[in-house]
C-alpha positions in Angstrom: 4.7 24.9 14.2 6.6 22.2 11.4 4.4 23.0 8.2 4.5 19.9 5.9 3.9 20.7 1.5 3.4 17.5 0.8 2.2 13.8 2.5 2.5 10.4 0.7 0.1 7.6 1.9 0.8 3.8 2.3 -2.5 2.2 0.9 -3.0 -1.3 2.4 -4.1 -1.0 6.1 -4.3 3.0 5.8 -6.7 4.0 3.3 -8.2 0.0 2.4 -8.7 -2.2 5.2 -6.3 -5.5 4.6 -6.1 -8.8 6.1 -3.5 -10.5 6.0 -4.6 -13.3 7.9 -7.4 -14.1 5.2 -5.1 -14.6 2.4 -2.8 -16.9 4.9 -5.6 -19.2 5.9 -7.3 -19.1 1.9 -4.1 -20.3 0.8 -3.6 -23.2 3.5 -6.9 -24.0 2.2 -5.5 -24.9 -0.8 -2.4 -26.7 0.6 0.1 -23.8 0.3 1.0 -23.6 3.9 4.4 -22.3 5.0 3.7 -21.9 8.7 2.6 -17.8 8.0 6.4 -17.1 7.0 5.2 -17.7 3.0 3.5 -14.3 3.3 2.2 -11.6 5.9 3.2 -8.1 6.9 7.0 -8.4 8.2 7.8 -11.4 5.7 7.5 -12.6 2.2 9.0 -15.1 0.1 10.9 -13.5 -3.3 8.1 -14.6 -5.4 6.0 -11.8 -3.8 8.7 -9.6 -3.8 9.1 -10.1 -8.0 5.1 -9.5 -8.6 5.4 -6.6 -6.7 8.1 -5.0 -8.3 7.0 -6.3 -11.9 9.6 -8.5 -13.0 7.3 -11.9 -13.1 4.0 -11.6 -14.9 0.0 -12.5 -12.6 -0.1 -15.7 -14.7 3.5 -16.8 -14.3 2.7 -15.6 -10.2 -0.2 -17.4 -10.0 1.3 -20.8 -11.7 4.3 -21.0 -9.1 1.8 -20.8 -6.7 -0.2 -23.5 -7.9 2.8 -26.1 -7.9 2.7 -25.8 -4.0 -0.9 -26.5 -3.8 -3.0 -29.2 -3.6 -4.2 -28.8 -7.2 -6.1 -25.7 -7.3 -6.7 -24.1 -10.4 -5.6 -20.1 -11.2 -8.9 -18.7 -10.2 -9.0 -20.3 -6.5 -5.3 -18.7 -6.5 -6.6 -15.6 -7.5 -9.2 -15.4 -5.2 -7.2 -16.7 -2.2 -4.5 -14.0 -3.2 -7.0 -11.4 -3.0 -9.1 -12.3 0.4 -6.3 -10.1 2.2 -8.6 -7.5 0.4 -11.3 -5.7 2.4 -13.4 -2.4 2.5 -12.0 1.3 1.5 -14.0 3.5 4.1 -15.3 6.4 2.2 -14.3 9.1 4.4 -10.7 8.3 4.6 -11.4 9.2 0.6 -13.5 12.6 1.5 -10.6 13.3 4.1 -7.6 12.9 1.6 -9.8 15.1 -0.6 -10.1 17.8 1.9 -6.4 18.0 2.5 -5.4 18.3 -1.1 -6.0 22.4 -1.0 -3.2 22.4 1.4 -0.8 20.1 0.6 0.2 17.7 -2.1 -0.9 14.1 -2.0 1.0 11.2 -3.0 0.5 7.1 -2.9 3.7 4.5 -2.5 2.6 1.1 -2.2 4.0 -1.9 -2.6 1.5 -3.9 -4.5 0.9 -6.0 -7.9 -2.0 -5.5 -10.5 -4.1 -8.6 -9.5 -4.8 -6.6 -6.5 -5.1 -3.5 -8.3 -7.5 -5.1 -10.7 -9.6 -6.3 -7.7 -9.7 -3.1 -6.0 -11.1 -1.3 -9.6 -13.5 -3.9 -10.1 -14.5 -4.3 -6.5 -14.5 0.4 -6.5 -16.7 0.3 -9.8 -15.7 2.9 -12.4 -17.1 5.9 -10.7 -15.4 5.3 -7.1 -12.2 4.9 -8.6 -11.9 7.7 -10.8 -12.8 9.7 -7.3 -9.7 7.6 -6.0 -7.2 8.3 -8.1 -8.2 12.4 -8.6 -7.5 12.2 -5.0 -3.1 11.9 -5.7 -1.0 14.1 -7.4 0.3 11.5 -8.4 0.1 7.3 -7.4 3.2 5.4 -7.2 2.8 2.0 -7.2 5.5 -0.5 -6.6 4.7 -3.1 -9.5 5.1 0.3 -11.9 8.3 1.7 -10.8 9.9 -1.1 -10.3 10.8 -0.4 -6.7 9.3 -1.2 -2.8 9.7 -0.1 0.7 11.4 -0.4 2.4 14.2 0.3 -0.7 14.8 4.0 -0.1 14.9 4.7 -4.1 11.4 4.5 -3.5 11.3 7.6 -1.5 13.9 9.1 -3.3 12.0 9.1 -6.8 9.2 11.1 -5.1 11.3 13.4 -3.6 12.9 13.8 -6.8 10.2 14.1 -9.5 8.2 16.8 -7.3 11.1 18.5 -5.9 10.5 17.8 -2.6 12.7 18.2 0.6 12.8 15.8 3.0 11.7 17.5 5.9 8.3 19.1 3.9 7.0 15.6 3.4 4.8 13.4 6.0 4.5 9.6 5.5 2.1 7.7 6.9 2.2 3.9 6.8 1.6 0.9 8.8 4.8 -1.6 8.4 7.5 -0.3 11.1 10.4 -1.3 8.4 9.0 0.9 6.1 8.9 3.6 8.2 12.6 3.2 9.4 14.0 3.1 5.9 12.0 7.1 5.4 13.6 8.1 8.8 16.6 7.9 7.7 16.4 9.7 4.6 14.9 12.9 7.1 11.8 12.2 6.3 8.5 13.0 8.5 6.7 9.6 9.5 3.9 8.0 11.3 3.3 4.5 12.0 -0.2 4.1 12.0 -1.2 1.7 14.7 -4.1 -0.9 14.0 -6.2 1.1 16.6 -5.6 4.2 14.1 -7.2 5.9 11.7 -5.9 8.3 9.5 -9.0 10.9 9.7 -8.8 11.2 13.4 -4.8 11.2 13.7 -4.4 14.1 11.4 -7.8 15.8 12.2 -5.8 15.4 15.9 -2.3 16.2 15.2 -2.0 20.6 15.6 1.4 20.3 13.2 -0.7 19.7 10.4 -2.8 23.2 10.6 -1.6 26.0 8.6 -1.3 29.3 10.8 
């Protein structure tokens, strides 16, 4: 029976529900329109890529934005940048909790602080402290300066928390991401939409210590 020590988490569409259909159809709204190939799941223009991996600032984001629309102020972009942005279920939160006196927990996700600061605000103080006690420790794109599917992503985990490839579960929902931990050995799942993480691990018998 494979025992695992550790599991890192993918946040958008595995522990917070994400649209990102909602933030396509805001920002069309406001005339930037680039047929769904501006940004979505599989594809992203390098402006994303940048706030994501902190080398443009949210107002300097935001303003590039705004040239390609029909003049909307920062706020609308804000909000339509955000929309993507739906409900974190608390018992994936109860069931990451549950699994930390077994294993360690870690967070990689590629994402910017305008939607970190909306999740905080939208969580209220209380919920979020629960969320981040939850991780050994968060790694968040936009602070390391790295996103999946770049493998140094994985490899600074691994690194910091002396970790061995094959003792480590990832779980995430983009199949590129999930290639890119493959090859470095590592253990993966890629959680369909019809998924949920409580059920798949509750159901999967590698997971239970013997």
């Amino acid at each position: 029976m494979k025992k695992y020590k550790a599991i890192i988490f993918d946040l958008g569409g595995v522990i917070i529900n994400i649209d990102y259909t909602l933030t396509q159809k805001a920002f069309a709204k406001l005339g930037i329109d680039e047929k769904n190939e501006f940004y979505s799941k599989k594809k992203q223009t390098k402006i994303f890529d940048k706030l994501e991996i902190g080398t443009i600032c949210n107002t300097q984001f935001l303003k590039e934005l705004q040239k390609k629309s029909n003049n909307s102020n920062l706020q609308e972009i804000k909000d339509a940048w955000n929309s993507m942005l739906l409900d974190m279920p608390k018992e994936r939160l109860d069931f990451i909790h549950s699994l930390k006196e077994n294993y360690t927990i870690y967070l990689l996700s590629n994402t910017n602080s305008i939607h970190i600061n909306r999740i905080k605000k939208d969580m209220g103080k209380k919920k979020w402290a629960y969320f981040i006690s939850l991780f050994d420790k968060i790694y968040l794109s936009h602070e390391i300066g790295l996103r999946k599917p770049n493998k140094k992503a994985f490899q600074v985990i691994l690194k910091e928390n002396d970790l061995k490839p094959e003792e480590v579960l990832f779980i995430d929902d983009s199949s590129q991401h999930i290639k890119s931990a493959r090859e470095l050995k590592i253990n993966c799942h890629l959680l369909k939409k019809t998924e949920n993480i409580v059920t798949l691990l509750l159901d999967k018998a590698r997971l239970k210590h013997h």
